[in-house]
C-alpha positions as CSV (number, residue, x, y, z in Angstrom):
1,X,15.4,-19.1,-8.7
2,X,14.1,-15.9,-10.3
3,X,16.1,-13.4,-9.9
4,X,14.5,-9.8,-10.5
5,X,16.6,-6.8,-11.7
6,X,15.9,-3.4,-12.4
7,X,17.6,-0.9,-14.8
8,X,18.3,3.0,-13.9
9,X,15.6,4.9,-15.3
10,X,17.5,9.3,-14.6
11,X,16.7,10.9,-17.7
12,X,14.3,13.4,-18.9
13,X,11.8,10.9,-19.3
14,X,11.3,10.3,-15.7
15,X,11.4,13.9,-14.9
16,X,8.3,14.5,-17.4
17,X,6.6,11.2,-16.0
18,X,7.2,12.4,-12.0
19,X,6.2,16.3,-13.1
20,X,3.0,14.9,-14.9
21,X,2.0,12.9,-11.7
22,X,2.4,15.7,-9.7
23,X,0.3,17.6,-11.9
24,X,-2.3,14.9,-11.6
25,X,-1.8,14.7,-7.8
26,X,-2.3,17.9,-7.4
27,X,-5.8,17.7,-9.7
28,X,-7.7,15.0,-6.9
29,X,-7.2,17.9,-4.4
30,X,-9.7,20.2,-6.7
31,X,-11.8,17.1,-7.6
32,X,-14.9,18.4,-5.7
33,X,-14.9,21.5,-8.0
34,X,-15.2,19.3,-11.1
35,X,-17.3,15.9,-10.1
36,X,-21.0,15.9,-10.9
37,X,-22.3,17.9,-7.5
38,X,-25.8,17.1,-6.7
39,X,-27.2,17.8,-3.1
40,X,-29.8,14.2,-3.2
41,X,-27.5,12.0,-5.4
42,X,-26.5,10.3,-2.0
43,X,-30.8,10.1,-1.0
44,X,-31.0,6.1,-0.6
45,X,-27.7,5.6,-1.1
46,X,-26.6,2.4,-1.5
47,X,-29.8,1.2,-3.2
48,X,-27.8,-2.3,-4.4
49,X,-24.4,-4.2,-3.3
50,X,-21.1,-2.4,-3.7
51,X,-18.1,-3.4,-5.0
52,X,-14.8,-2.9,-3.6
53,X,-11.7,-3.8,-5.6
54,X,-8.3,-4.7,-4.0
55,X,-5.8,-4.7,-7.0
56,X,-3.8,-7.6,-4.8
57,X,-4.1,-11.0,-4.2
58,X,-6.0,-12.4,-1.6
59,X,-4.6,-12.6,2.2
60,X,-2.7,-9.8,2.6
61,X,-3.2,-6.9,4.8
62,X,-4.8,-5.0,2.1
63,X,-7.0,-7.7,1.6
64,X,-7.7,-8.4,5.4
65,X,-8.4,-4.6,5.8
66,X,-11.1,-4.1,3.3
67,X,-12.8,-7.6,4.2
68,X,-13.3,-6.1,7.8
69,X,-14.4,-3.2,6.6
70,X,-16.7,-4.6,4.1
71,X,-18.6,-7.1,7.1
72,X,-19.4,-3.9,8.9
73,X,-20.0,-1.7,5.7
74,X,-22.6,-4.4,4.6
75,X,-24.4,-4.8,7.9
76,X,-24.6,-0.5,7.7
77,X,-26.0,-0.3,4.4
78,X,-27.7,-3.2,4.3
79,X,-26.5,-3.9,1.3
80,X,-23.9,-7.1,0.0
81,X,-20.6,-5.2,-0.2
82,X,-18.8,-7.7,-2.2
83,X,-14.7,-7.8,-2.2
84,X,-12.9,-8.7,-5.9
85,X,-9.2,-9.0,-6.3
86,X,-8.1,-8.3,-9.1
87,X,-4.4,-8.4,-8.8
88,X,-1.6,-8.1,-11.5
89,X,0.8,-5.1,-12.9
90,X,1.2,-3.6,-9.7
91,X,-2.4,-3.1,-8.9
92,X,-2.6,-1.3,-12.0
93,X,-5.4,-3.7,-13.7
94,X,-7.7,-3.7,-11.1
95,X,-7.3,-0.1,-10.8
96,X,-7.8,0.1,-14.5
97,X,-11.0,-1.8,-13.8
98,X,-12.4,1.0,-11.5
99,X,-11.3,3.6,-13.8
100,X,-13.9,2.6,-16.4
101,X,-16.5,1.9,-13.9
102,X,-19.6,4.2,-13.6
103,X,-18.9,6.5,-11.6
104,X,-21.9,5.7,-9.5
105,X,-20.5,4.5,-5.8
106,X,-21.1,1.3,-6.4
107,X,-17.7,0.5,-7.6
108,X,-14.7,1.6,-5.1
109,X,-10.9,1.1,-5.8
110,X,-8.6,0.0,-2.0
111,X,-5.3,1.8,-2.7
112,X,-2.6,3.2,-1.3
113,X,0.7,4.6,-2.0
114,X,0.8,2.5,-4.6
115,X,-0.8,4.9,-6.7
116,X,1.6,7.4,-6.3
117,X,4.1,5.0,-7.1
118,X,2.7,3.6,-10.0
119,X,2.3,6.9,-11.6
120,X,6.2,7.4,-11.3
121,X,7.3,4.3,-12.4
122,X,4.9,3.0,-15.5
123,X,5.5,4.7,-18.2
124,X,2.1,3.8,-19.9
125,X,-1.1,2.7,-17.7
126,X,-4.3,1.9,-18.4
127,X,-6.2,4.8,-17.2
128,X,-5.2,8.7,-16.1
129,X,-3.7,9.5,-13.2
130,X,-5.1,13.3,-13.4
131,X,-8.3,12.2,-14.4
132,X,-9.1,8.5,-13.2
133,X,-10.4,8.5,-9.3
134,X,-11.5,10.9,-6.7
135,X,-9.9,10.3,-3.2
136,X,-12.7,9.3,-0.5
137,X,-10.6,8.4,2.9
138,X,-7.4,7.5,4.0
139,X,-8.6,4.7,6.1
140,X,-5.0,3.7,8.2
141,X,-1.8,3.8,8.5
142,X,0.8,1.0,9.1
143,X,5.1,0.3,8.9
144,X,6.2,-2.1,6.0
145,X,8.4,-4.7,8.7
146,X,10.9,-6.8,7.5
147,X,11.2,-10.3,8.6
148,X,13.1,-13.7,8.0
149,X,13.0,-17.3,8.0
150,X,13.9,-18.7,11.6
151,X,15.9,-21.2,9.3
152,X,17.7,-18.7,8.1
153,X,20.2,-18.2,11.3
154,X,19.2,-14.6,10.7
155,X,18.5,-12.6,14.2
156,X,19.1,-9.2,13.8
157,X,19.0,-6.4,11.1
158,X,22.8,-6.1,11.2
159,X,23.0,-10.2,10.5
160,X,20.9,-9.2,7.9
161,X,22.9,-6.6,6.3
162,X,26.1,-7.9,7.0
163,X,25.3,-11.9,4.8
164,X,23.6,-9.6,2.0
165,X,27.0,-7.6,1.7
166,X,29.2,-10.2,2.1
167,X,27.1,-13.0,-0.2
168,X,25.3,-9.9,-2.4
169,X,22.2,-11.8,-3.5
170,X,22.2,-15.1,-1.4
171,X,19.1,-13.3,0.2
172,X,15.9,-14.4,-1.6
173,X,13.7,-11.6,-0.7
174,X,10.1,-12.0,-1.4
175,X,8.1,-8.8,-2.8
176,X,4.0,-7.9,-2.5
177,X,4.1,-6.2,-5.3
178,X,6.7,-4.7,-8.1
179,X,8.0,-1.6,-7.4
180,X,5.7,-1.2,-4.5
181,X,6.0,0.7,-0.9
182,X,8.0,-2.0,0.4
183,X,10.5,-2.3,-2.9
184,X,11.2,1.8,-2.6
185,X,11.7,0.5,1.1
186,X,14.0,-1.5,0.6
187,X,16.2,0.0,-2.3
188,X,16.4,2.8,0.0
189,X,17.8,1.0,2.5
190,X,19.9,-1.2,0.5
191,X,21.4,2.0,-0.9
192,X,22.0,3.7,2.2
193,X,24.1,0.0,3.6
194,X,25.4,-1.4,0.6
195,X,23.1,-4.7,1.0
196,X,22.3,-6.6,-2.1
197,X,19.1,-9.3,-2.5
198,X,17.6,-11.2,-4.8
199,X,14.0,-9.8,-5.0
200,X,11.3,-12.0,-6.7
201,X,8.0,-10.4,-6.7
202,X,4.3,-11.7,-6.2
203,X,0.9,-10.3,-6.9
204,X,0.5,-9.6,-2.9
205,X,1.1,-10.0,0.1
206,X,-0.3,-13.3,1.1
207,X,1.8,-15.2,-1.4
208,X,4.9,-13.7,-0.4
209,X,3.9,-14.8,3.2
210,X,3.2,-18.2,2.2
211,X,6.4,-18.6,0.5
212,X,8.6,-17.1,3.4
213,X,6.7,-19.6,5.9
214,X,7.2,-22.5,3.8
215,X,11.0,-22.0,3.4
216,X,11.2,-21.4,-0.1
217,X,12.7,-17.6,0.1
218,X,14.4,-16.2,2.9
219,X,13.0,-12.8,3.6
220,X,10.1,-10.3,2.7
221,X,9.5,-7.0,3.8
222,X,5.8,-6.3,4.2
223,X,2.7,-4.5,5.7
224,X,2.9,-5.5,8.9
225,X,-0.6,-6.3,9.6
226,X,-0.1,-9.1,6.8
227,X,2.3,-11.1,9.1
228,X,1.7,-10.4,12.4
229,X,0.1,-13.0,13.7
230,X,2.5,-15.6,12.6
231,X,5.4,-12.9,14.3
232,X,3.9,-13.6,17.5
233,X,3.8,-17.4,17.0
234,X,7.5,-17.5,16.2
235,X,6.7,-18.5,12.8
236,X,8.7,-15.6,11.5
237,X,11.5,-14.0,12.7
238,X,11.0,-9.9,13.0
239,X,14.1,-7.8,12.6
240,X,12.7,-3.8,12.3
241,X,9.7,-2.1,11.4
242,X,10.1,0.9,8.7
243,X,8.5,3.9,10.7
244,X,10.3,6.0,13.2
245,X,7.8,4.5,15.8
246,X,7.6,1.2,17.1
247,X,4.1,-0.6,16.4
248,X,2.0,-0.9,19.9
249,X,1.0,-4.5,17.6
250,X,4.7,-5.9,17.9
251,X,6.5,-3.5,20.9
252,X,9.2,-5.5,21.4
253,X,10.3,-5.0,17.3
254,X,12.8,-2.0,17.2
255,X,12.6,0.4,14.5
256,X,15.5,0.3,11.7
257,X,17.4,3.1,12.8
258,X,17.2,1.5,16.6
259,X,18.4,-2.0,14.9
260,X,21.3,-0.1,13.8
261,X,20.5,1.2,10.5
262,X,20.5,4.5,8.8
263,X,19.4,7.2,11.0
264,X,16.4,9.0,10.6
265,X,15.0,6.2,8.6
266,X,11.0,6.9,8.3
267,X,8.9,4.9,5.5
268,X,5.4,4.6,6.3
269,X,2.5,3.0,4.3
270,X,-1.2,3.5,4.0
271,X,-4.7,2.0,2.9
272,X,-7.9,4.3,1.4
273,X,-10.3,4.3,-0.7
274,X,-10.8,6.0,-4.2
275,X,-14.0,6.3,-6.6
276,X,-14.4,6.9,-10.6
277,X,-14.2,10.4,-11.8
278,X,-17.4,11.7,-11.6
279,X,-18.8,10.5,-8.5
280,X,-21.1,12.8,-7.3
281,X,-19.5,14.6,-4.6
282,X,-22.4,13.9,-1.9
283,X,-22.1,10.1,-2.9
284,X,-18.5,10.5,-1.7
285,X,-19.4,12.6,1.2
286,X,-21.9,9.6,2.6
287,X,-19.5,7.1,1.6
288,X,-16.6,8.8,3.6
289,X,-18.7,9.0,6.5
290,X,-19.9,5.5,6.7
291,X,-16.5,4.2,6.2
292,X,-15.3,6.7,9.4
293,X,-18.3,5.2,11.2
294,X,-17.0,2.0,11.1
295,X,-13.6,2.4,11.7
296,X,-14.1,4.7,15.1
297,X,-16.2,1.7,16.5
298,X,-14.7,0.3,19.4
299,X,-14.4,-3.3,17.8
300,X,-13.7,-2.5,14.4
301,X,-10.8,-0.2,15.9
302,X,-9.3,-3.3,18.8
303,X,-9.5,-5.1,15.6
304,X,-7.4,-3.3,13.2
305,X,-4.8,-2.1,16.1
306,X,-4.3,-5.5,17.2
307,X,-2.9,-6.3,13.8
308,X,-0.6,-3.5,13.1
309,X,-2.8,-0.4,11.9
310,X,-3.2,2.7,13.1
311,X,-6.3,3.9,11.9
312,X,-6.3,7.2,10.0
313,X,-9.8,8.9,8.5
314,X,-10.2,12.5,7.2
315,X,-12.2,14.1,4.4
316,X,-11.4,13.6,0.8
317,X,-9.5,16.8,0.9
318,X,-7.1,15.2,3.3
319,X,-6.7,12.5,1.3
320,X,-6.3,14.4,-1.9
321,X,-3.7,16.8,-0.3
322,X,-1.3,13.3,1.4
323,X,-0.9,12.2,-2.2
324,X,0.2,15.7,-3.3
325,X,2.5,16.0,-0.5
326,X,4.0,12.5,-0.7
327,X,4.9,12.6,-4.4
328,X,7.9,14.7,-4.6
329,X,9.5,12.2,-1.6
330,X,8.7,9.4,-3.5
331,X,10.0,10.5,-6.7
332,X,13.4,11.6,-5.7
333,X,13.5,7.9,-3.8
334,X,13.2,6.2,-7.0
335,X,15.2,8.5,-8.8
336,X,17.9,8.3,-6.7
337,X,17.6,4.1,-6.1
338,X,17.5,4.1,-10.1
339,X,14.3,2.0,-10.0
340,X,12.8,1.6,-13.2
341,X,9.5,-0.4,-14.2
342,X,7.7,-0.2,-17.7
């Protein structure tokens, strides 16, 4: 079985690599004053389908998110908005992809914190942090959720903790993503109870899933929209949510620190939307508010909340000034975990 490693990465590289992200964080939150401003670029806007870009593999929550979102975005428009994955290199290709795009509105980039984390742990990608994208909306919110195998014996958090300290590494632990939301997760919790798995990563969600359901690893820790559904159906066995909240999607779920785990433990994920550089500021404006359109109606909204979102919204500027505030946290995470990509 692949077993996954990572080396620590504390030295003055990574405090030039997390101080240059921050600097380019802190650029998205001025983008308006820099894109190509033009009060009728957004006049008949969209004029021909849209592209939306998910930088993971298909079924995941990521996925399922922007497919609703793209059903109602079409029928709006009246336009094909067409979904591509293009997963790989922690979302970093498809991302890449959207970064040479024109920077038109007809080519969109789903992302989340990913692309804060990204920017602290690659030490080369293919496109500029500080120069790459322009935030449109954060669209929700969710908790990453950890859950096993019934065939695992596994029933609690503590059962959990206590086999991967006793056995370090027995756990197979199935990962959307390297060195993604749910990996910082993890390694922080890992660090804070001495618990040791053997991570192997996938390009996404839904093949992490798959391989958890079928037996073939033990574990994964995941959005929690991506496995809610087979929760429910006693396909998988839930043991804590990451957020200090417990999800109205899954009630009876406790959070870590109820499960017994660190105190205080808080890691919650997200799901937006980003555009090239250059975007003309009212083409981001119209797309923000179609996008807020459909995720206040009533059924878009049961919808999402039935699986595990909480749905979020805001202006660009809100979005722009979350990734600037988020940074610093996730930086000293990593820092301190000793997480290190490429």
């Amino acid at each position: 079985m692949l077993s996954f490693r990572f080396t620590p990465l504390v030295n003055a590289t990574t405090a030039t690599n997390a101080a240059l992200v921050l600097a380019a964080l802190a650029g998205l939150g001025s983008y308006a004053a820099s894109a190509h401003a033009a009060p009728d670029t957004a006049a008949g806007f969209p004029s021909k389908p849209v592209r939306i870009v998910v930088p993971v593999a298909p079924g995941g929550s990521a996925d399922k998110l922007t497919r609703t979102l793209a059903d109602k975005l079409g029928a709006l428009w009246g336009q094909s908005v067409i979904v591509e994955n293009i997963a790989g290199a922690s979302g970093t290709i498809g991302a890449g992809r959207v970064a040479k795009a024109a920077p038109d509105g007809y080519t969109l980039l789903q992302q989340g914190e990913g692309i804060t984390l990204n920017g602290i742990l690659f030490r080369d990608l293919p496109y500029d942090t500080q120069k790459s994208f322009v935030p449109v909306i954060k669209a929700v919110v969710n908790p990453q959720i950890l859950v096993v195998h019934p065939g695992t014996g596994i029933t609690s958090l503590a059962d959990y903790v206590a086999r991967a300290k006793s056995q370090p590494e027995s756990i197979s632990l199935g990962l959307p993503g390297n060195g993604g939301i749910a990996h910082v997760a993890h390694e922080i919790l890992a660090q804070e109870t001495g618990a040791k798995v053997n991570y192997i990563p996938y390009p996404g969600g839904g093949p992490a899933t798959l391989d958890v359901l079928a037996g073939h690893t033990n574990a994964t820790l995941i959005t929690l929209a991506a496995v809610t559904d087979y929760v429910r159906a006693g396909k998988l066995r839930a043991l804590a949510v990451t957020t200090s909240y417990r999800s109205p999607a899954l009630p009876d779920v406790p959070t870590v620190a109820e499960a017994g785990g660190p105190s205080g433990f808080s890691v919650e994920s997200w799901q937006g939307y980003f555009a090239p550089a250059g975007t003309p500021t009212a083409v981001v404006a119209k797309i923000n508010r179609d996008i807020a359109t459909v995720l206040q109606s009533p059924e878009v909204r049961a919808q999402l909340e039935a699986q595990g979102f909480k749905v979020a919204g805001g202006s660009p500027a809100d979005l722009a000034a979350s990734l600037q505030a988020e940074q610093p946290r996730y930086a000293q995470a990593i820092k301190t975990a000793g997480l290190a990509l490429r």
